[in-house]
C-alpha positions in Angstrom: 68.6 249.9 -80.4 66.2 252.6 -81.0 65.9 254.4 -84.0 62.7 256.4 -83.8 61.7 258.2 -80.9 59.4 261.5 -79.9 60.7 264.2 -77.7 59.3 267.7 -77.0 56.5 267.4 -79.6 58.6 266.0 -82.1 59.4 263.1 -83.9 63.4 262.1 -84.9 65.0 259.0 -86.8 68.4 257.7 -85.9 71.0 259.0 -88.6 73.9 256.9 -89.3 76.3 258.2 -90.8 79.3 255.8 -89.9 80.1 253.2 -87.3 81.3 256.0 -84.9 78.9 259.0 -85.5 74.9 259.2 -85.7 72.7 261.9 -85.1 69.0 262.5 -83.8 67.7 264.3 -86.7 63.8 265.7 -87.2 61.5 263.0 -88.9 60.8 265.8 -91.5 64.5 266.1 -92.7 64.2 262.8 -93.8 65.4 261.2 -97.1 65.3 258.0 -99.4 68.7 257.3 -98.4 67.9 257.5 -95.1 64.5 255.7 -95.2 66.8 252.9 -97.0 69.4 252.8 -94.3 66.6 252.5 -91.6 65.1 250.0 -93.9 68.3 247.3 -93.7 68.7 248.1 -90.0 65.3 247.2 -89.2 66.1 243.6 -91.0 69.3 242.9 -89.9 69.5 244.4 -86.4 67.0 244.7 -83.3 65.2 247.2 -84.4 63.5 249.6 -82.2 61.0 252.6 -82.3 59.0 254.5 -80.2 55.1 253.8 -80.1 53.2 256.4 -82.0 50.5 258.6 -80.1 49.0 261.6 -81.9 48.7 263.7 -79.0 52.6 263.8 -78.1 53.1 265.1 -81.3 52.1 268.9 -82.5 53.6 269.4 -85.7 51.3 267.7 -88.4 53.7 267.2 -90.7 55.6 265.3 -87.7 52.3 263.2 -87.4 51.8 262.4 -90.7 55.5 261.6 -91.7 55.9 258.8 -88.1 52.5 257.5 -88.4 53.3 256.1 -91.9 57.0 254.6 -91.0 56.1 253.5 -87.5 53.2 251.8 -89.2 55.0 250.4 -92.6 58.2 249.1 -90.4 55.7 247.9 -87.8 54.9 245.1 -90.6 58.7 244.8 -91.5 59.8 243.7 -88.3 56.9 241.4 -87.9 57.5 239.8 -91.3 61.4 240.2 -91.1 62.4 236.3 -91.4 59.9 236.1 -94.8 61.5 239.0 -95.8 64.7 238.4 -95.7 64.4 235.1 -97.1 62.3 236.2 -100.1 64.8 238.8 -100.4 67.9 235.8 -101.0 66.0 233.5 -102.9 65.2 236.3 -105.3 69.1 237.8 -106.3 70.4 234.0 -105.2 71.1 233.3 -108.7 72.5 236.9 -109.7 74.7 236.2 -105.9 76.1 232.9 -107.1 76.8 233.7 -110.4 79.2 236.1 -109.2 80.6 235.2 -106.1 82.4 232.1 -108.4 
């Protein structure tokens, strides 16, 4: 599913805001929570964003603010499976402590 995308000059993420409502909302109205959300999608789901090219996008602040993510989940989703699993191993022992 794709979760970044530019159209008309612009850049939008994916906003979820429950299982039955999202919303295409402008990359610069983005927040942690949202960068978070977007964050565990991109490792647990098939993740999907539109390639970034300067020249379909004239805002600079638009520019700036998809160059970064495109580029920092870029290296997520290519290091997803280490990830994840460095992710469990380190709250395994905090996970089976309390799951008892």
């Amino acid at each position: 599913m794709k979760y970044l995308k530019v159209e008309d000059n612009k850049a939008y993420f994916l906003k979820v805001v429950d299982q039955s409502s999202q919303a295409w909302v402008e990359i610069d109205k983005i927040t942690k929570d949202d960068l978070m959300n977007l964050l565990n999608l991109a490792i647990e789901s098939d993740f999907e964003m539109e390639e970034y090219k300067e020249e379909n996008l004239a805002n600079k602040a638009h520019q700036i603010i998809y160059k970064n993510i495109h580029e920092k989940f870029l290296d997520i989703i290519s290091c997803k499976t280490r990830f994840k699993d460095e992710s469990e191993s380190m709250f395994k022992e905090a996970i089976d402590k309390y799951s008892k």
